[in-house]
C-alpha positions as CSV (number, residue, x, y, z in Angstrom):
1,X,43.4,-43.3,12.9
2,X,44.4,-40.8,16.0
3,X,42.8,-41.6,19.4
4,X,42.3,-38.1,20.0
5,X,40.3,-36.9,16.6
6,X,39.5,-33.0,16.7
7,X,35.7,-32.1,16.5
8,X,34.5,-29.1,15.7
9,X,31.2,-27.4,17.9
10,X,28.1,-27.5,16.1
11,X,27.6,-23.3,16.9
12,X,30.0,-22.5,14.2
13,X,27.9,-24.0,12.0
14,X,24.6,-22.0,12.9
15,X,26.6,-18.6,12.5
16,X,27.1,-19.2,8.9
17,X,23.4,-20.1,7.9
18,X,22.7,-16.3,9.5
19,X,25.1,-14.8,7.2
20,X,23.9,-15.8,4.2
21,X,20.1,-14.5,4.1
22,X,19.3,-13.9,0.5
23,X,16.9,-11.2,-0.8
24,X,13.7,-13.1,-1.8
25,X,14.1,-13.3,-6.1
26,X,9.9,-13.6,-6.6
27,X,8.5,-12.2,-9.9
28,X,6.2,-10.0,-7.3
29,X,9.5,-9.3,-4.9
30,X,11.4,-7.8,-8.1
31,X,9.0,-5.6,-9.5
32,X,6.5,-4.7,-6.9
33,X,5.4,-1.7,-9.3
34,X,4.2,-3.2,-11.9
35,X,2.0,-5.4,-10.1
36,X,0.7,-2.9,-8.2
37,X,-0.7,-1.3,-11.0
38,X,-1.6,-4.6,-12.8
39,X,-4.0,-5.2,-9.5
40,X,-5.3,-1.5,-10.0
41,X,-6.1,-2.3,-13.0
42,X,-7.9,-5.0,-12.0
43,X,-10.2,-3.6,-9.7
44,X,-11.2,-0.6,-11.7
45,X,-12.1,-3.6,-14.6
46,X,-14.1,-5.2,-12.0
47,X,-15.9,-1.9,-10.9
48,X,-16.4,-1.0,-14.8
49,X,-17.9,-5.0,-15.0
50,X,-20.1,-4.8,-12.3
51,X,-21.6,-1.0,-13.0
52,X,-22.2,-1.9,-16.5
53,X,-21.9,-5.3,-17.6
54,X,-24.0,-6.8,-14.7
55,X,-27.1,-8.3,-16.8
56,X,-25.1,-11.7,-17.4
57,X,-24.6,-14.1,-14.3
58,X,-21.0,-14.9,-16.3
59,X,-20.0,-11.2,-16.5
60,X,-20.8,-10.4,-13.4
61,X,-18.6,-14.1,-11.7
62,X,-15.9,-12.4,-13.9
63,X,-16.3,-8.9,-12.2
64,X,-15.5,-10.7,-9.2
65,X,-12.7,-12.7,-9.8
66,X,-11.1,-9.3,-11.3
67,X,-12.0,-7.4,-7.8
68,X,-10.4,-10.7,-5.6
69,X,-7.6,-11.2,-7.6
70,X,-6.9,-7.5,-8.3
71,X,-7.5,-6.4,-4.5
72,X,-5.4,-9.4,-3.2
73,X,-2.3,-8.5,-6.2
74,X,-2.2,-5.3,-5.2
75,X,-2.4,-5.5,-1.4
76,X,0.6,-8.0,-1.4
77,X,2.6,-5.3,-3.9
78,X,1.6,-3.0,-1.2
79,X,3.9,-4.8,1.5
80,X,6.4,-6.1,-0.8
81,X,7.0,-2.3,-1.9
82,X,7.1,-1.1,1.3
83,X,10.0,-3.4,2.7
84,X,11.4,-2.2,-0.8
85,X,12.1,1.7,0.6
């Protein structure tokens, strides 16, 4: 083995990691659209529960998740289409 082994510095590593950003390859990344109008859809389902189906306790816990879930789908299609433009 040589006495005098060439190393190589550790910054030309780093550089290459920096390079090779990948697009994120979510379900909700790919096609921000359609969940955006999955989580309108949502909410108006939610308002429709609540307005007219209120009388059950169970109908009305449903109308809720619907508004959480729809609010938080389509707030987070919201950014993710945003960064899309």
């Amino acid at each position: 083995m040589p006495t005098k082994k060439h190393k190589r510095k550790a910054s030309a590593h780093a550089k290459s990691n920096k390079l090779n950003r990948v697009k994120s390859t979510g379900l909700m990344a790919s096609h921000p659209k359609i969940f955006f109008l999955v989580g309108l859809f949502l909410v108006t389902l939610g308002l429709y529960l609540i307005t007219f189906k209120s009388q059950d306790n169970a109908m009305f816990g449903l109308a809720m998740i619907s508004l959480l879930i729809g609010i938080v789908t389509t707030f987070y299609a919201k950014f993710t289409l945003a960064k899309d433009k």
